[in-house]
NURODREN-427610 format. One record per atom (N, C-alpha, C): atom name; y, z, x negated; residue number from 1; residue in three letters. Coordinates in steps of 0.1 Angstrom, whole numbers, plus 2048, in hexadecimal, padded with zeros to 3 digits. Example, Ala and Ser with C-alpha at 12.3 -4.5 7.8 and 13.67 -1.06 7.14 Angstrom:
2
R,atom,py,pz,px,seq,type
R,N,7C7,84E,77C,1,ala
R,CA,7D3,84E,785,1,ala
R,C,7DF,84E,77C,1,ala
R,N,7EA,847,780,2,ser
R,CA,7F5,847,777,2,ser
R,C,800,84F,77F,2,ser
END
This chain:
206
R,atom,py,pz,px,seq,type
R,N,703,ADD,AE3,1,unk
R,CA,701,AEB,ADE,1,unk
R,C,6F8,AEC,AD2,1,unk
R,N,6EC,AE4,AD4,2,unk
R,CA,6E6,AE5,ACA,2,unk
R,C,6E8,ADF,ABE,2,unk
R,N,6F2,AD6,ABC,3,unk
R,CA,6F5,ACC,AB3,3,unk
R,C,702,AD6,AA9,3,unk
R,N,707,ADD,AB7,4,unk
R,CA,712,AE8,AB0,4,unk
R,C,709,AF4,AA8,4,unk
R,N,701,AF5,AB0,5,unk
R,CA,6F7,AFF,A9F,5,unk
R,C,6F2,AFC,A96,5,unk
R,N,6EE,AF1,A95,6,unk
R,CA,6E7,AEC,A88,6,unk
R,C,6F2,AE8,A82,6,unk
R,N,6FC,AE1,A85,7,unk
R,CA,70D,AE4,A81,7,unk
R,C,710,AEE,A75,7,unk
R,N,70E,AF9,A80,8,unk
R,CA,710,B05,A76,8,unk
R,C,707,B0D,A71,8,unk
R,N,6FB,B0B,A74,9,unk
R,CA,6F2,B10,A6C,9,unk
R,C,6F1,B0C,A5B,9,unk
R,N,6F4,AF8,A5E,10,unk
R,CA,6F4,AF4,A51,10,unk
R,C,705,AF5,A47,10,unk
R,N,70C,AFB,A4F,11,unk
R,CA,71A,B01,A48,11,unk
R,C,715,B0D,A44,11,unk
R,N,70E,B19,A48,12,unk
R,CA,708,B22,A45,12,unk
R,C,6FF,B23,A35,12,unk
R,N,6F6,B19,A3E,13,unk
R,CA,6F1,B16,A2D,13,unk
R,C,6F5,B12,A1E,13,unk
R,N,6FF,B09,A22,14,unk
R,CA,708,B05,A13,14,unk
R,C,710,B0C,A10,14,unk
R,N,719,B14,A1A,15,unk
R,CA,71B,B22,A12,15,unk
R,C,717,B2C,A0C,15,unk
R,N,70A,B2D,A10,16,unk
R,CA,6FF,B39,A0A,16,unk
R,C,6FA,B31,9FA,16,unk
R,N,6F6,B21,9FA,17,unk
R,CA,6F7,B1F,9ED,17,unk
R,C,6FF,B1C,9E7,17,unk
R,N,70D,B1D,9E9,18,unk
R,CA,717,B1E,9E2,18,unk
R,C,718,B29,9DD,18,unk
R,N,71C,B36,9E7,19,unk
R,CA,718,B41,9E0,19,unk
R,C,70E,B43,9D6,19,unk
R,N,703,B41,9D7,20,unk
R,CA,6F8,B45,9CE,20,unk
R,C,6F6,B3C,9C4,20,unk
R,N,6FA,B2F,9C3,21,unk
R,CA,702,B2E,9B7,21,unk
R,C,6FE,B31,9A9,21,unk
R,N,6F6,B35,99F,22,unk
R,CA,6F7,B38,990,22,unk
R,C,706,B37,989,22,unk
R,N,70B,B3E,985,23,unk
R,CA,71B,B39,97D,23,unk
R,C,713,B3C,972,23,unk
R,N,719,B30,96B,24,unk
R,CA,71A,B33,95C,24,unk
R,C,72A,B33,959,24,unk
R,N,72A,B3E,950,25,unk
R,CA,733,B44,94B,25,unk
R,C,73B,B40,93E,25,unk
R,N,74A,B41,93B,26,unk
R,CA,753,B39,931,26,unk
R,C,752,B47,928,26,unk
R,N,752,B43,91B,27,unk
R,CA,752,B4E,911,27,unk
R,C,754,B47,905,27,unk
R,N,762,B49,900,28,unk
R,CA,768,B43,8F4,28,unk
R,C,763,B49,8E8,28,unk
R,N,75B,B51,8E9,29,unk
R,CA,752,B57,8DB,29,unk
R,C,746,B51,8DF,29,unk
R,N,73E,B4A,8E5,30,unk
R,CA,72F,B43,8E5,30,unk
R,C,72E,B43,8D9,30,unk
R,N,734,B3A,8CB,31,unk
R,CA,72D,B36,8BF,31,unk
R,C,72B,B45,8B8,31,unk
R,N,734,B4F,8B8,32,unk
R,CA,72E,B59,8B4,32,unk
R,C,724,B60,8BB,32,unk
R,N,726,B64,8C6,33,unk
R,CA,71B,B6B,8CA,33,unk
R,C,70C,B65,8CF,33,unk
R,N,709,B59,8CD,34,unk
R,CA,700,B4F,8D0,34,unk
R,C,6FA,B4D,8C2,34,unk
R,N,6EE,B4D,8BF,35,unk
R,CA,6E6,B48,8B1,35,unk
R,C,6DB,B3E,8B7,35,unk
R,N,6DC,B31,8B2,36,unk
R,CA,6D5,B2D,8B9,36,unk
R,C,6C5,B2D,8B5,36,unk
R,N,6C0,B33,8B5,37,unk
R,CA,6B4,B35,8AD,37,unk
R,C,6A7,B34,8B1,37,unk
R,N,6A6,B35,8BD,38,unk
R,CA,696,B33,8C5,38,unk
R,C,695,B3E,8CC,38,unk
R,N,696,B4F,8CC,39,unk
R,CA,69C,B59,8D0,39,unk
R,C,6A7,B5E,8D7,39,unk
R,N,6A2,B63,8DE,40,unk
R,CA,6A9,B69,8E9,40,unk
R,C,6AE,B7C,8E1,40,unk
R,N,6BA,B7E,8DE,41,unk
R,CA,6BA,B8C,8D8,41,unk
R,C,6C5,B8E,8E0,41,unk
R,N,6BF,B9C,8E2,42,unk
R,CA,6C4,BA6,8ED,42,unk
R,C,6C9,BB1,8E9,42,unk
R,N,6C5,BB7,8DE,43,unk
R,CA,6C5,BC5,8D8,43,unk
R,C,6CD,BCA,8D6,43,unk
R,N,6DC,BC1,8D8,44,unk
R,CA,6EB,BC9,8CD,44,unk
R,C,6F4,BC3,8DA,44,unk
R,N,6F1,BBC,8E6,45,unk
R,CA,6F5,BB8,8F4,45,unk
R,C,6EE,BAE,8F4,45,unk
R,N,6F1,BAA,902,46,unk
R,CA,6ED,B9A,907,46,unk
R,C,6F2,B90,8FB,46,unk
R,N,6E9,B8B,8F9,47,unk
R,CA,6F0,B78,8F1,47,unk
R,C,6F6,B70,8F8,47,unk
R,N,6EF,B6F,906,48,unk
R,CA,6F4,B67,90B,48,unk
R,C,6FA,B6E,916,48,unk
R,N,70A,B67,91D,49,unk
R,CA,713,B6F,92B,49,unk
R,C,70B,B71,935,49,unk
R,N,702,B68,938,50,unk
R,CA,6FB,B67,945,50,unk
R,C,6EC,B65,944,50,unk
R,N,6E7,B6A,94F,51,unk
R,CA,6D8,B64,950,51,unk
R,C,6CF,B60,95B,51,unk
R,N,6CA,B56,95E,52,unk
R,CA,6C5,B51,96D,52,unk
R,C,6B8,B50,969,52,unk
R,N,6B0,B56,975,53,unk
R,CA,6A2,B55,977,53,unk
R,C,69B,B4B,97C,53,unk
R,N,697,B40,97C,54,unk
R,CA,692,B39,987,54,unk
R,C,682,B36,987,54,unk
R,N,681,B41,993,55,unk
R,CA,670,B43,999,55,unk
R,C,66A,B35,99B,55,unk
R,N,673,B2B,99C,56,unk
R,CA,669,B1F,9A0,56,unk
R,C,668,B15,997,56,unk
R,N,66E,B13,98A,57,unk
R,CA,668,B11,97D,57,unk
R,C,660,B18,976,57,unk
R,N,662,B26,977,58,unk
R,CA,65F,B32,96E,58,unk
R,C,666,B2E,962,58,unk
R,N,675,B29,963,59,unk
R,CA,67F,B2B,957,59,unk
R,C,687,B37,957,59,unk
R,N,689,B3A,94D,60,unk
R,CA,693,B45,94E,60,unk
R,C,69D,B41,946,60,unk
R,N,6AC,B41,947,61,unk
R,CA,6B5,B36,943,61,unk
R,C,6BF,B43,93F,61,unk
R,N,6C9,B41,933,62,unk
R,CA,6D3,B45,92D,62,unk
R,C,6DC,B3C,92A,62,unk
R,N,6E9,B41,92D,63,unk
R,CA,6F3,B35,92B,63,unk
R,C,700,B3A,92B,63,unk
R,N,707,B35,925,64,unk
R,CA,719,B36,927,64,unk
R,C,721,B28,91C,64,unk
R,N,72E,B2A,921,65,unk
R,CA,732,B1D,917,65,unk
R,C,73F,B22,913,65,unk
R,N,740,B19,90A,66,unk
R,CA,753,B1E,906,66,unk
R,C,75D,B11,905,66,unk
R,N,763,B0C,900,67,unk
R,CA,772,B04,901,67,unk
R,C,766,AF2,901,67,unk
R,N,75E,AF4,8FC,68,unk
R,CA,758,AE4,8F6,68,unk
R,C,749,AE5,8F6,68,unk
R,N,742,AF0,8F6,69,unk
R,CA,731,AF0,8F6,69,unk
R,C,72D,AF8,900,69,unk
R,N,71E,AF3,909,70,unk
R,CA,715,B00,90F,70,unk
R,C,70C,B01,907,70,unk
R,N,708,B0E,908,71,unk
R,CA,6FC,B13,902,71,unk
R,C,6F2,B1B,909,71,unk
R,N,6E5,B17,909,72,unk
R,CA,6DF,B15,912,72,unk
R,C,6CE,B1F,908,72,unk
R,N,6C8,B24,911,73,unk
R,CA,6BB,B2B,90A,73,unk
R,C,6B1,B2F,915,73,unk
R,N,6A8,B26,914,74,unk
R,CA,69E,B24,91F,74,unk
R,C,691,B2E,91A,74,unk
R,N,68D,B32,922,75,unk
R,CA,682,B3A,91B,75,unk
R,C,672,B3A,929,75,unk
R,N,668,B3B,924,76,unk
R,CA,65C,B38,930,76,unk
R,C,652,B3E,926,76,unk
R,N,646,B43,933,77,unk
R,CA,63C,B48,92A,77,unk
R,C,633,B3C,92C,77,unk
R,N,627,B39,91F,78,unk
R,CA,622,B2C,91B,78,unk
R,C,628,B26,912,78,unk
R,N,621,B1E,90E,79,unk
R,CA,622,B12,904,79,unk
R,C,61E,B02,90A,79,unk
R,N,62A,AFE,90A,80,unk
R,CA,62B,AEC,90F,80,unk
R,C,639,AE9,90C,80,unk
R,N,63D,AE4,913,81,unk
R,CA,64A,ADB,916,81,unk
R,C,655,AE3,921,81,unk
R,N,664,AE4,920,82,unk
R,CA,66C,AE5,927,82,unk
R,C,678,ADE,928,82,unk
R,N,67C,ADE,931,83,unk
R,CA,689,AD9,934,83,unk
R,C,692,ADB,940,83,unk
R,N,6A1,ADA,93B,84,unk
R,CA,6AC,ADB,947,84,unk
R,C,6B2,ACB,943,84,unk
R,N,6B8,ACC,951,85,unk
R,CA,6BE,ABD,955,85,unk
R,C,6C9,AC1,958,85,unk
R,N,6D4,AB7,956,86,unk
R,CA,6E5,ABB,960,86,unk
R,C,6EA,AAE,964,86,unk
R,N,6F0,AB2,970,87,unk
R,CA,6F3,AA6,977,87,unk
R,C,6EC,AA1,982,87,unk
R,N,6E0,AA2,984,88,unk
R,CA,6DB,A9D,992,88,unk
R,C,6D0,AA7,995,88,unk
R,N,6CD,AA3,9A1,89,unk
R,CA,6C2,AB0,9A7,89,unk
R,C,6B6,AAA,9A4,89,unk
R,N,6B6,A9A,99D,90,unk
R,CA,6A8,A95,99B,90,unk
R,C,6A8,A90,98E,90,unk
R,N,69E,A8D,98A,91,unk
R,CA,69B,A88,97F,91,unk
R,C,6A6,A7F,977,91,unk
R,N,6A5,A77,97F,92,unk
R,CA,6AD,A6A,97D,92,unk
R,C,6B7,A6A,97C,92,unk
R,N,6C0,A65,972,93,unk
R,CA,6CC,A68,96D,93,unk
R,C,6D1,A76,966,93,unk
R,N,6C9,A7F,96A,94,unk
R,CA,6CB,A8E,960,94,unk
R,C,6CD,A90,953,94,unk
R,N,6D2,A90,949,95,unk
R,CA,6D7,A95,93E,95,unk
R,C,6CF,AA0,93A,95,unk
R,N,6C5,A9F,933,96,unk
R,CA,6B8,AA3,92F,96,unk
R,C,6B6,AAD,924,96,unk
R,N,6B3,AB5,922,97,unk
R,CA,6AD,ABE,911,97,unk
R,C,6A5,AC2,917,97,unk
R,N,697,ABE,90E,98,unk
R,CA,68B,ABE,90E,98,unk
R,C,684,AC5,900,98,unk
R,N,67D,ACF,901,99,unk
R,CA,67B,AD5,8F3,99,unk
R,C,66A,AD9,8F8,99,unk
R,N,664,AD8,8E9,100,unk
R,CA,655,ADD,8EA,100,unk
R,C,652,AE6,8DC,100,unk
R,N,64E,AEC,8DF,101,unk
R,CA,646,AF3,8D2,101,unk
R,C,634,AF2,8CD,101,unk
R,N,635,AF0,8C2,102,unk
R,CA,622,AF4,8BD,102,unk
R,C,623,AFA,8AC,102,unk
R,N,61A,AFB,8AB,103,unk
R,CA,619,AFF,8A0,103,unk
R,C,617,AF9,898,103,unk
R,N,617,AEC,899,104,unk
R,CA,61B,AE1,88F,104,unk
R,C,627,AD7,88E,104,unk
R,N,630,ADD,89E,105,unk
R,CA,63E,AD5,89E,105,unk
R,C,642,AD8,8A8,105,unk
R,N,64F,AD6,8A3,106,unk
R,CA,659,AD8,8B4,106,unk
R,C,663,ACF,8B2,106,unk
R,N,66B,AD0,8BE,107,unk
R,CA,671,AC6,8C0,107,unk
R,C,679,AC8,8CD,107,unk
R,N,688,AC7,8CD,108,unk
R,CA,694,AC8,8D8,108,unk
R,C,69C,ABC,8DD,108,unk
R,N,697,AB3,8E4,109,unk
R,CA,69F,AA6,8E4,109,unk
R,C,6A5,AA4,8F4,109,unk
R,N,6AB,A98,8F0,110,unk
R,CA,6B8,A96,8FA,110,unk
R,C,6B4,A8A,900,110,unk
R,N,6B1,A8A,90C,111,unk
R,CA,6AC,A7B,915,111,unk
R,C,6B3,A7F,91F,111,unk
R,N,6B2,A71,92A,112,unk
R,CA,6B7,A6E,936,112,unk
R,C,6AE,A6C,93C,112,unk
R,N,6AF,A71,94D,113,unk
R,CA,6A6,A69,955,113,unk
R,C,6A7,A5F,95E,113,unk
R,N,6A0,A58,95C,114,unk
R,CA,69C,A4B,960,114,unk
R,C,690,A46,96B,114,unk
R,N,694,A47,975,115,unk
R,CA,68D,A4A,980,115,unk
R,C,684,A55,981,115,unk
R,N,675,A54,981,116,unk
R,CA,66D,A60,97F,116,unk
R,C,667,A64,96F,116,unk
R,N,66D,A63,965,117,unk
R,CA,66C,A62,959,117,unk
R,C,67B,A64,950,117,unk
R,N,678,A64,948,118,unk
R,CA,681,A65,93C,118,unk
R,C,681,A61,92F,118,unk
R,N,68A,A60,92A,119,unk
R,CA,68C,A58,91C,119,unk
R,C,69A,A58,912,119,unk
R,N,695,A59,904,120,unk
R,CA,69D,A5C,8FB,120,unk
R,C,6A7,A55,901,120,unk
R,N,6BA,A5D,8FC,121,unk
R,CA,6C3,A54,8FF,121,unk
R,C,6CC,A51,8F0,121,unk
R,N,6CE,A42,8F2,122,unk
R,CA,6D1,A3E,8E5,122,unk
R,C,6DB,A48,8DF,122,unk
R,N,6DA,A4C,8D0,123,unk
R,CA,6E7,A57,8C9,123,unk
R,C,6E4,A64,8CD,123,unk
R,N,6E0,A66,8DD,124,unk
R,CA,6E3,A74,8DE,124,unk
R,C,6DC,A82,8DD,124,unk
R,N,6D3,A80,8D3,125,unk
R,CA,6CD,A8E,8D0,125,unk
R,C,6D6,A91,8C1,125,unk
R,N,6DD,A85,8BE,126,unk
R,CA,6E5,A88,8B5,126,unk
R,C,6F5,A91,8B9,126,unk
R,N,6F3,A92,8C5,127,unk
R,CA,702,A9C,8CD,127,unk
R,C,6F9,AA9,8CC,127,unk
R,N,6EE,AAD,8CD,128,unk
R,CA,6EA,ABA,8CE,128,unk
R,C,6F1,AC0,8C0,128,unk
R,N,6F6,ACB,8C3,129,unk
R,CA,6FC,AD1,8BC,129,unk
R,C,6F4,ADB,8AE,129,unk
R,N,6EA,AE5,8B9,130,unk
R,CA,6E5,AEB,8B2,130,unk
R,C,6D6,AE8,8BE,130,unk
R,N,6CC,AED,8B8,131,unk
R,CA,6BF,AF0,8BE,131,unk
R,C,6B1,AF2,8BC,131,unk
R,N,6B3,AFB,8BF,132,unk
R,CA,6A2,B04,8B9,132,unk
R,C,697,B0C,8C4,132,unk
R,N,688,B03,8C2,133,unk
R,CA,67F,B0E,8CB,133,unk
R,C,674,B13,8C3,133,unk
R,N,674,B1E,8CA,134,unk
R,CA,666,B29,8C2,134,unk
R,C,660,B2F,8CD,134,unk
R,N,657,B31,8C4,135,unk
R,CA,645,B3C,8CC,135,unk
R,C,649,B48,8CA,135,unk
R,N,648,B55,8D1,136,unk
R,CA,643,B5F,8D0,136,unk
R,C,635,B60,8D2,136,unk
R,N,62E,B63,8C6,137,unk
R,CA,61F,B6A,8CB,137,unk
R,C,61D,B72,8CE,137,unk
R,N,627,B7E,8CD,138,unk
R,CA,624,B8D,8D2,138,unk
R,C,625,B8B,8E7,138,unk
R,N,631,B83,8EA,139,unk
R,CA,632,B85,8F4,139,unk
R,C,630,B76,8FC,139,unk
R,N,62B,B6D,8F3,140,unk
R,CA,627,B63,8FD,140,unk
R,C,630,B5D,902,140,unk
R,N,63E,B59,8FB,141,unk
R,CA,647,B54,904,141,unk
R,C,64F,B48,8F6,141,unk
R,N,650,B3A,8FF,142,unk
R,CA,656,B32,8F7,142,unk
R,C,665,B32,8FC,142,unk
R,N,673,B33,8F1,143,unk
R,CA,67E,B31,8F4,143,unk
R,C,683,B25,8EB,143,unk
R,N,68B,B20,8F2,144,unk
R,CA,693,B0F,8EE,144,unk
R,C,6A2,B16,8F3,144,unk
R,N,6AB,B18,8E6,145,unk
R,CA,6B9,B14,8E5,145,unk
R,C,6C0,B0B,8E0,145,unk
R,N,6C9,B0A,8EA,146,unk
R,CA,6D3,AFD,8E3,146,unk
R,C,6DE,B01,8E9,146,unk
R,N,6EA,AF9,8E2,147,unk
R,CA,6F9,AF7,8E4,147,unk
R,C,6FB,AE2,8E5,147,unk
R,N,703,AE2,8F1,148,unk
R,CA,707,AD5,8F3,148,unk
R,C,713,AD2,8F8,148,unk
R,N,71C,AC8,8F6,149,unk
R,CA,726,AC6,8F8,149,unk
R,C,727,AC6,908,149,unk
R,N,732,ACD,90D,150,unk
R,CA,739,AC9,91B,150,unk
R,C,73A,ABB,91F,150,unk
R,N,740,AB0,915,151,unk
R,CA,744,AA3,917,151,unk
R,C,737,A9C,914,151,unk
R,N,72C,A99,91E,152,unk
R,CA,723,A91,91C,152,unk
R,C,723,A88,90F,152,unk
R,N,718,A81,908,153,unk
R,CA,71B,A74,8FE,153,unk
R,C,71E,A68,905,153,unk
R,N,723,A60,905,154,unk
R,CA,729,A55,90B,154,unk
R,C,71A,A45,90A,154,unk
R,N,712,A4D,911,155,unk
R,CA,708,A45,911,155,unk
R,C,701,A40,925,155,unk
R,N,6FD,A37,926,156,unk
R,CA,6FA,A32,934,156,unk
R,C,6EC,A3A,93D,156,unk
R,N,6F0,A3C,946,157,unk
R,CA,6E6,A44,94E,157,unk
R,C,6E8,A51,94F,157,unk
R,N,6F5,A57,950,158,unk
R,CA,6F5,A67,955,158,unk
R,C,6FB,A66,962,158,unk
R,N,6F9,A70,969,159,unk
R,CA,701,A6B,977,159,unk
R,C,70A,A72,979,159,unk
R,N,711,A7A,96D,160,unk
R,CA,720,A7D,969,160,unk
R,C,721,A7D,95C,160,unk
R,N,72C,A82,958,161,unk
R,CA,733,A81,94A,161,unk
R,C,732,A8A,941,161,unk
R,N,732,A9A,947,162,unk
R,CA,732,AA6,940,162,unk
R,C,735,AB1,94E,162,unk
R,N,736,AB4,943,163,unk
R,CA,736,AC8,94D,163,unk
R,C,748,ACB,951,163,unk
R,N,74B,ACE,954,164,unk
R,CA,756,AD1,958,164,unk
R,C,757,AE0,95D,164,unk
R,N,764,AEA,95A,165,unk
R,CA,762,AF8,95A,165,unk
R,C,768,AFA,969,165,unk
R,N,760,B01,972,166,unk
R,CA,766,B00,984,166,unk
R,C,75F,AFB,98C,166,unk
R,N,758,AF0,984,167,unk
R,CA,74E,AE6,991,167,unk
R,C,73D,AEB,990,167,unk
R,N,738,AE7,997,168,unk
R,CA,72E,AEB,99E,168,unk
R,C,725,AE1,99D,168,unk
R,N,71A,AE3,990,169,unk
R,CA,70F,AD2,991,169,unk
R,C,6FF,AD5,991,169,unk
R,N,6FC,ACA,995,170,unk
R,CA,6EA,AD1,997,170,unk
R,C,6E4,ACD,987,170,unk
R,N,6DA,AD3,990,171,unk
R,CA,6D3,AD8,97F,171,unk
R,C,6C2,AD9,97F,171,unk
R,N,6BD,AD0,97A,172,unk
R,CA,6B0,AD3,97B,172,unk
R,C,6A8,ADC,96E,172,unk
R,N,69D,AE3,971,173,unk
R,CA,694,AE9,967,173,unk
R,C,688,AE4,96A,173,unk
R,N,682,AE7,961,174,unk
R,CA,671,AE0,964,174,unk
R,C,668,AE2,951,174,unk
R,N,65D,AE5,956,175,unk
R,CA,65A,AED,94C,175,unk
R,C,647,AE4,950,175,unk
R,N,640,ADD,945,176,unk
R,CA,630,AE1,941,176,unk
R,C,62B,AEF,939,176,unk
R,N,628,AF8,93F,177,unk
R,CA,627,B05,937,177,unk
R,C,61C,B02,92F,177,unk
R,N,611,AF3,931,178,unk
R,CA,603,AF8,929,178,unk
R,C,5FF,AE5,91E,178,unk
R,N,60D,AE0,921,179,unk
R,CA,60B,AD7,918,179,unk
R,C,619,ACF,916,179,unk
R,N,616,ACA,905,180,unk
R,CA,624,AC7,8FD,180,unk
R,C,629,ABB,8FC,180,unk
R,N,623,AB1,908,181,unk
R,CA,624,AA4,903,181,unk
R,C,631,AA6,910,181,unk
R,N,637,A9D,90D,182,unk
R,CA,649,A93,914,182,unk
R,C,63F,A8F,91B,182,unk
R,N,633,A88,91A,183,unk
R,CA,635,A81,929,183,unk
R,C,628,A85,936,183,unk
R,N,629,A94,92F,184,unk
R,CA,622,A97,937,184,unk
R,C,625,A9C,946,184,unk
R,N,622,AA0,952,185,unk
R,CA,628,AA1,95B,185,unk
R,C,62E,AAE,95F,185,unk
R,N,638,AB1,964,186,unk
R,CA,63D,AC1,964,186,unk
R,C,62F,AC9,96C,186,unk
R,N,62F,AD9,969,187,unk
R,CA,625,ADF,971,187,unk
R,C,632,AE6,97D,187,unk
R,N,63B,AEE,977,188,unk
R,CA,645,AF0,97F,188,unk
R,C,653,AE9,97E,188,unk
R,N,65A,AE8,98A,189,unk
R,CA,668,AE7,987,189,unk
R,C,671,AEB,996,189,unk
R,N,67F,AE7,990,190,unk
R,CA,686,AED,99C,190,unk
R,C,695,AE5,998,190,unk
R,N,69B,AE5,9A2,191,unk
R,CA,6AC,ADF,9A3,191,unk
R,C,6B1,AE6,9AA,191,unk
R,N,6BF,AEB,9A4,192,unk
R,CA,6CC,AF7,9AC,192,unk
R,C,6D4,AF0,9A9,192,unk
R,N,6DF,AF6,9AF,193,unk
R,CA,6EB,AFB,9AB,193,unk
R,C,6F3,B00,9A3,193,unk
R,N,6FB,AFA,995,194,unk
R,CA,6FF,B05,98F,194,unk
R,C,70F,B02,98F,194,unk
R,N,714,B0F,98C,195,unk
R,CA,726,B0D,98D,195,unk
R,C,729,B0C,97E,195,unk
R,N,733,B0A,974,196,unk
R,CA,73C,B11,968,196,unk
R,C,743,B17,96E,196,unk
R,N,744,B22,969,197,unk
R,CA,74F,B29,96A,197,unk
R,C,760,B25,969,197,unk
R,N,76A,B28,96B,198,unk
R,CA,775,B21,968,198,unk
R,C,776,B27,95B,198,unk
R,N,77D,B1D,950,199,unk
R,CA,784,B20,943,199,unk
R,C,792,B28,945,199,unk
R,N,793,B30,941,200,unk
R,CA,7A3,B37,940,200,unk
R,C,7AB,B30,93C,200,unk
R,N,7AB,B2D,92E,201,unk
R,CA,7B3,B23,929,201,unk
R,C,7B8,B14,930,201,unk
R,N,7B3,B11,935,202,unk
R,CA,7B2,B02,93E,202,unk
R,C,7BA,B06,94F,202,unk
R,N,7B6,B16,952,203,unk
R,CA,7C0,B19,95E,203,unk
R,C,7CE,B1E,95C,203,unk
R,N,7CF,B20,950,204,unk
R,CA,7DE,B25,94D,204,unk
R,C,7E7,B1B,94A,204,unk
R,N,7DE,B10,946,205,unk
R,CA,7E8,AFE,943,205,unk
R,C,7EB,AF7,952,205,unk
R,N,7E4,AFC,95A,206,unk
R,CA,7E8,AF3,965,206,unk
R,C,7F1,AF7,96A,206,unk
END
């Protein structure tokens, strides 16, 4: 009996995070409606299709993709370091963009993780598409945008290939709000669940 509830209590549970879930969303206009600029602009509509709060990084995430890129705009209050991961719920092997701001330099790069650490991956900050982070001093808030290819760069240590529109992959965030160095250690972070949404185009070919 009791083996039958914990049974279904833990079928209970993976439904409820399946449900809850973050979708990011397909939108074949992203390159127009997306600037990738450091900012978050809201004023004339959303920029971005979607938006996920996550209380246990204190990231606040923007995202949608279209036929070949996601585009992604992280925003946190503080000045240090941020980052999202795709592909595993840990460090290790994640597929990395890591961005800092100061007022002497910034910087948006592409590493892999590698047990409890990370590191440049050979070529691939050269697949980042576009990417830009800025300060607000009125409101105290640093944002990092980028656009990246769906099809991973064909380099060793991801623990998948790319994103795929339908499937469901984890995703880590993790943020130092009060210092800019890579190797310093996160103050927050957190790993979900995220879906793509399905492509239309890709359901009408099958």
């Amino acid at each position: 009996m009791l083996q039958r509830l914990a049974l279904l209590f833990a079928v209970a549970l993976a439904v409820s995070q399946a449900q809850t879930a973050p979708v990011v969303p397909y939108d074949s206009t992203m390159a127009l409606r997306v600037t990738v600029d450091g900012t978050i602009d809201n004023e004339d509509g959303q920029e971005y299709p979607a938006t996920y709060v996550d209380k246990a990084s204190g990231l606040t995430v923007h995202w949608g993709f279209d036929d070949s890129l996601i585009y992604v705009g992280l925003e946190t209050k503080g000045r240090g370091w941020m980052a999202i991961g795709f592909g595993s719920a840990l460090m290790h092997e994640s597929n990395m963009l890591i961005g800092y701001y100061t007022d002497d330099s910034t910087e948006v790069v592409n590493q892999t993780g590698v047990n409890y650490t990370h590191a440049n991956s050979p070529q691939s900050d050269s697949v980042i598409r576009e990417a830009e982070i800025e300060y607000d001093d009125e409101t105290g808030i640093t944002t990092m945008e980028f656009a990246y290819p769906l099809q991973f760069p064909a380099v060793s240590g991801h623990a998948i290939p790319g994103l795929v529109p339908g499937d469901t992959y984890d995703v880590i965030l993790a943020q130092n709000a009060k210092d800019v160095s890579l190797a310093a250690k996160h103050s927050n972070k957190s790993a979900i669940k995220v879906k793509l949404a399905d492509n239309p185009k890709l359901k009408k070919q099958e």
